[in-house]
C-alpha positions in Angstrom: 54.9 110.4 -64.8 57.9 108.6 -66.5 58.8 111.8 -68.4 58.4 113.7 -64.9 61.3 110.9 -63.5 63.4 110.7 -66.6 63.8 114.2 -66.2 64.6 114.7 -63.0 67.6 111.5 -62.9 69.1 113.5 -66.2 69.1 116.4 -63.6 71.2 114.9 -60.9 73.2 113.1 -63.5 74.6 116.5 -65.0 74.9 118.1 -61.1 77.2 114.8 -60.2 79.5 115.3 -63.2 79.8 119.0 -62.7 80.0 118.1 -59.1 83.4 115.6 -59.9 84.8 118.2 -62.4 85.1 120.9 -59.2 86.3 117.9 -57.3 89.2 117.0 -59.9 89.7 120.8 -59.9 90.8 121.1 -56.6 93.9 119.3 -56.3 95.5 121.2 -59.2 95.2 124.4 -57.1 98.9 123.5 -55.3 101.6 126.9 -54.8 103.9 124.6 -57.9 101.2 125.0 -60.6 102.1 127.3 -63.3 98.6 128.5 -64.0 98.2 129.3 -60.1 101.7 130.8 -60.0 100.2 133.5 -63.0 97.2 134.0 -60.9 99.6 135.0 -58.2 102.0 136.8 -59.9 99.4 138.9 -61.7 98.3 140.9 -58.3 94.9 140.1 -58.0 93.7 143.1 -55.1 90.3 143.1 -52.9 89.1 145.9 -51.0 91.1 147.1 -48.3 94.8 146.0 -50.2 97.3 147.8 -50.9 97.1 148.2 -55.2 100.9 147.0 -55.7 101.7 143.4 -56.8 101.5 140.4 -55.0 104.1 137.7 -55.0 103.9 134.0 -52.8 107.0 133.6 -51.2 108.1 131.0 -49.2 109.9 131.5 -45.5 113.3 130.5 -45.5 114.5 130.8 -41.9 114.1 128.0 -39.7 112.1 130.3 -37.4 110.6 134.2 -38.5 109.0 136.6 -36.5 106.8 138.9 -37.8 106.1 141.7 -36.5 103.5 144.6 -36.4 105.7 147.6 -38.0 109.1 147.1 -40.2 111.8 146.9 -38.0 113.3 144.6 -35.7 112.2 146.1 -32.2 108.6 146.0 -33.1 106.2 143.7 -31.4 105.8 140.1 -32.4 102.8 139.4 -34.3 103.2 135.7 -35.2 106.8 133.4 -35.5 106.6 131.6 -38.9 108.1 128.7 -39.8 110.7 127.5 -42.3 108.9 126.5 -46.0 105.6 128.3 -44.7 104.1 130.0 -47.9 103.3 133.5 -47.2 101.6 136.3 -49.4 103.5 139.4 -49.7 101.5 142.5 -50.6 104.3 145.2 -50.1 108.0 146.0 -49.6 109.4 149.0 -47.9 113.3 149.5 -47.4 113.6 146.0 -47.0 111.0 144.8 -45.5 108.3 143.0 -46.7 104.5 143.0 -45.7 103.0 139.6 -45.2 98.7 139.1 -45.4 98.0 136.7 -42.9 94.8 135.6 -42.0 95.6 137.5 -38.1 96.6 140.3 -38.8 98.9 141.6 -41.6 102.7 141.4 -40.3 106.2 142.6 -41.5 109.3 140.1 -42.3 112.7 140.9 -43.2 112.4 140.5 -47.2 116.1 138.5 -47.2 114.6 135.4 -45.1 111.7 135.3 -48.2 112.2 132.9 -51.6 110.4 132.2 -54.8 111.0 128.7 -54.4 111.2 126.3 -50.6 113.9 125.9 -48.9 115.6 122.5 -49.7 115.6 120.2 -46.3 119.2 118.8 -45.3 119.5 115.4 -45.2 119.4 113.7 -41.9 122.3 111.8 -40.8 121.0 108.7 -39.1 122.8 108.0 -36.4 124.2 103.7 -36.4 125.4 102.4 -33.4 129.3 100.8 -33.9 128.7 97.1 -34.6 129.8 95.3 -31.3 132.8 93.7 -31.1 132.8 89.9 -31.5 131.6 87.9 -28.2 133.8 84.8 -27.5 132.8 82.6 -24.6 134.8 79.4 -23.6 133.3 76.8 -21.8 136.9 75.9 -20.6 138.9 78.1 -17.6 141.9 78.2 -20.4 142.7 79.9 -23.1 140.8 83.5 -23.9 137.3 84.2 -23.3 134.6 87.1 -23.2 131.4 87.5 -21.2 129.1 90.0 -22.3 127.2 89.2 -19.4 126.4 87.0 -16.2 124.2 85.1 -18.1 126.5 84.2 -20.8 129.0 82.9 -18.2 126.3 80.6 -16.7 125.1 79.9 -19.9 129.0 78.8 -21.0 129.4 76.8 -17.5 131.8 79.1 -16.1 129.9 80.6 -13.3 131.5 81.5 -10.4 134.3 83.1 -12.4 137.0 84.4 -10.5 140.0 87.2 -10.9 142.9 86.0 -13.0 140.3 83.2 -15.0 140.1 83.8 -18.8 136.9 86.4 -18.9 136.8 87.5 -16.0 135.9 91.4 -16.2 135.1 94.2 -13.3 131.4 94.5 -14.8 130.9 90.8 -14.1 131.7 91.5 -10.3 129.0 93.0 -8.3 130.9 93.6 -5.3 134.4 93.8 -6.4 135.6 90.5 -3.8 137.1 89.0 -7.5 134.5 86.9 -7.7 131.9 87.6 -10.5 128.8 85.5 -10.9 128.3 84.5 -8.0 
């Protein structure tokens, strides 16, 4: 009975390790491996394919339509979008035919690369750094308010027109008192 077990845990041991090998194979399988990329290249055709050679392309307009028949008043199979990998199975006066898993479709061959398309760089946007907020607990000299609360907070609430920050935004209901 020992053999019986002994034989049967060497059994699962060598399904696990062939198990992790297909495991580890699957990540290598991305569009940028070179041995995938000869795979593709090389044309490989099932039943119901046209026999030419197959290339992987990717999309290079921010949006494609593809349509049912090569030209641009056909209907609109599916819209594709920019870096999408596509197969393309055959070209015809400038026009290339697309497998995809709907229905096969027909792109303009000039929006399709070997290689993505390179994403700009986003500008992000920075507000202006605000201007320097002075507030003056005294009615002389120069003074800013950014707000109501900074002219209570400064002692200088009720502030009136003509005083040193004063400002329209600080009065409500333009009498030329703000603060009030």
């Amino acid at each position: 009975m020992a053999k019986q077990s002994a034989a049967g845990c060497g059994g699962w041991i060598v399904a696990g390790l062939l198990l992790v090998g297909m495991i580890s194979q699957c990540g290598k399988d991305s569009p940028n491996n070179s041995n995938t990329n000869a795979l593709m290249a090389a044309g490989s055709t099932t039943a119901g394919e046209p026999s030419g050679p197959s290339r992987w392309m990717y999309v290079q307009a921010d949006a494609l339509n593809c349509r049912a028949t090569p030209g641009g008043s056909s209907t609109k199979v599916e819209a594709l979008e920019s870096n999408t990998f596509v197969r393309e199975i055959e070209q015809q006066d400038g026009w290339s035919l697309l497998r995809r898993p709907a229905s096969d479709c027909w792109v303009k061959s000039s929006y399709l690369d070997d290689e993505p398309r390179a994403r700009p760089s986003r500008r992000s946007y920075r507000a202006p750094a605000e201007p320097q907020r002075f507030a003056s607990s005294a009615r002389s000299g120069s003074a800013y308010y950014a707000n109501c609360s900074a002219v209570r907070a400064a002692g200088a609430a009720p502030i009136r027109r003509g005083e040193p920050g004063y400002a329209r935004k600080l009065d409500r209901d333009g009498d030329g008192i703000g603060c009030e």
